[in-house]
N, C-alpha and C positions, 0 to 999 in steps of 0.2 A: 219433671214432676215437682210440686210445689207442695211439702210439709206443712199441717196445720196443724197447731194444737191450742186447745179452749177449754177452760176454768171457767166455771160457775160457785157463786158463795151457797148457805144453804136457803138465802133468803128466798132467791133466784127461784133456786128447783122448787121449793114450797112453792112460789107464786103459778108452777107448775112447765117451767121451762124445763128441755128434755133437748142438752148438747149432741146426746145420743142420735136422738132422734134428727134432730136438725143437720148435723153433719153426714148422717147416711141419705137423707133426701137431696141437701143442697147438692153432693156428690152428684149421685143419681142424674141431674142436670147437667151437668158441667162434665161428664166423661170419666169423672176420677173414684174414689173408693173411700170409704171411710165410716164412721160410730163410736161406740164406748158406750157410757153412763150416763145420767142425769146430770151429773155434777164437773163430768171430764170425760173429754173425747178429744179424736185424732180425726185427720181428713189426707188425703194426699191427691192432689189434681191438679189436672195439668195447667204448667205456668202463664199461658195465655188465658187462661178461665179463672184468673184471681177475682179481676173486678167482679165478673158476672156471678161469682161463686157470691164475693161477698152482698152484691145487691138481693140475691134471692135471700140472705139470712139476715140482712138490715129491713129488709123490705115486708117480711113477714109471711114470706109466697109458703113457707113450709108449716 
């Protein structure tokens, strides 16, 4: 398993981004576990599902 961790400033979460949010859906795809806050969150999933982890949360799929 593969450790995430994501920081957002408060401009971010105002413009209404949700780490929280994104990190327990992006999960949810990729097999692995994860959430927090608006502002900071964790993830942990498995190390073959990096890329595909990160494509759904660059990509905008959540």
């Amino acid at each position: 398993m593969k450790k995430i961790s994501a920081r957002a400033n408060l401009d971010i979460v105002k413009k209404g981004t949700n780490l929280g949010n994104m990190m327990r859906e992006g999960c949810k795809a990729v097999g692995g576990e994860g959430g927090g806050h608006s502002i900071a969150a964790g993830a942990r999933i498995p190390k073959e599902s990096v890329g595909k982890f990160l494509e759904i949360l660059d990509g905008g799929e959540i």
